[in-house]
C-alpha positions in Angstrom: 91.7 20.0 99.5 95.1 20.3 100.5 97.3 18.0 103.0 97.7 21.0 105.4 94.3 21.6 106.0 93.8 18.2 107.3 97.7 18.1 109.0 96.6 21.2 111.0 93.5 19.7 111.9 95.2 16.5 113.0 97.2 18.3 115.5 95.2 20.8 116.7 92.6 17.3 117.5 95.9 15.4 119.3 96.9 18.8 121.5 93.0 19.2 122.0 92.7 15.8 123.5 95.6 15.4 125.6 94.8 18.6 127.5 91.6 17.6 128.1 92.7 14.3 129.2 95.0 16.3 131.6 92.4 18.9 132.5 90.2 15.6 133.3 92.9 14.4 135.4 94.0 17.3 137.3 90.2 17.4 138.4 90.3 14.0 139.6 93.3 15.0 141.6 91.9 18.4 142.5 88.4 17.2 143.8 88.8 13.3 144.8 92.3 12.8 145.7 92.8 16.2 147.1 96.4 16.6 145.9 98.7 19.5 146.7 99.0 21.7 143.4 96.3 20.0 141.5 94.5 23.2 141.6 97.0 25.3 140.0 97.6 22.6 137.4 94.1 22.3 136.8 93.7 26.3 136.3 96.8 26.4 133.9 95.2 23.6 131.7 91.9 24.4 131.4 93.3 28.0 130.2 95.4 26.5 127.7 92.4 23.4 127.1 90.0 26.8 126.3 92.0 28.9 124.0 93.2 25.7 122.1 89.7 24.2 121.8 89.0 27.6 120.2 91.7 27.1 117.8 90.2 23.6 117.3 86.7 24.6 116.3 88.0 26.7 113.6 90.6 24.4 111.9 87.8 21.6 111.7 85.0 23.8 111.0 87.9 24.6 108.0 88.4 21.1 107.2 84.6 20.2 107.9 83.9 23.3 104.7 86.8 22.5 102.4 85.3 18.5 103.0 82.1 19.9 102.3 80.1 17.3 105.3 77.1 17.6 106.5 76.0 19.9 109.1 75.6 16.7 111.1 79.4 14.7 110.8 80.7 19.1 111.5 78.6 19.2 114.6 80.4 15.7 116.0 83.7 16.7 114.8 83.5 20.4 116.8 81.9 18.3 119.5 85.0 15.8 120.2 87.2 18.7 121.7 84.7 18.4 124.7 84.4 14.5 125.3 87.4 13.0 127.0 89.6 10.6 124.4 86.9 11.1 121.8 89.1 13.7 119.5 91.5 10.4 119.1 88.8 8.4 117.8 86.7 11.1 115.5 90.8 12.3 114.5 91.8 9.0 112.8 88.2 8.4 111.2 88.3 11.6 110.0 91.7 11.5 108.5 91.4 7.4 107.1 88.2 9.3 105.3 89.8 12.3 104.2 93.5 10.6 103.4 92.5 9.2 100.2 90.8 12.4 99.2 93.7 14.6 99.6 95.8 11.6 97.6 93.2 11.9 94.5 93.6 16.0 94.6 97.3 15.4 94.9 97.7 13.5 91.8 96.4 15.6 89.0 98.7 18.1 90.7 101.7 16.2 90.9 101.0 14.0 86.8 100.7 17.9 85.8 104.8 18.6 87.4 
């Protein structure tokens, strides 16, 4: 597997999560605080949150096949786009696990050089 796969997947899980932190906000603001603008905010995040968490599901189902995991670990891994902060957590598990995998395919590549 190559350092890409999982560097796309990294940042797709980062942008993924701060929107919806931000989407998750801009409702609190919308709905409990009644703030001025909080609804177009909120309508302009959850756009971008959508088509991004879109993005998101393909990358790690991408990274989930090249990683060959379970059907099980893929399901929570798509499923952190949707739970607030969780993509942070599930992100750096994921890539302490996969670090040292990419490292080991990296070597034969780069003793070969």
């Amino acid at each position: 597997m190559k350092r890409s796969v999982l560097t796309r997947y990294r940042a797709m899980a980062y942008l993924t999560g701060v929107l919806l932190i931000l989407l998750c906000l801009g409702m609190i603001a919308k709905y409990l605080l009644d703030v001025n603008g909080a609804a177009d905010f909120t309508r302009i995040v959850s756009i971008a949150h959508g088509w991004l968490y879109v993005v998101y599901l393909v990358v790690a189902f991408d990274l989930g096949a090249k990683a060959k995991w379970k059907v099980s670990k893929q399901l929570w891994v798509l499923l952190a786009g949707t739970i607030p902060t969780a993509a942070f957590f599930v992100e750096r598990r994921v890539s302490q696990e996969l670090d040292a995998k990419v490292a080991a395919a990296e070597a034969p590549a780069a003793a070969k050089a």
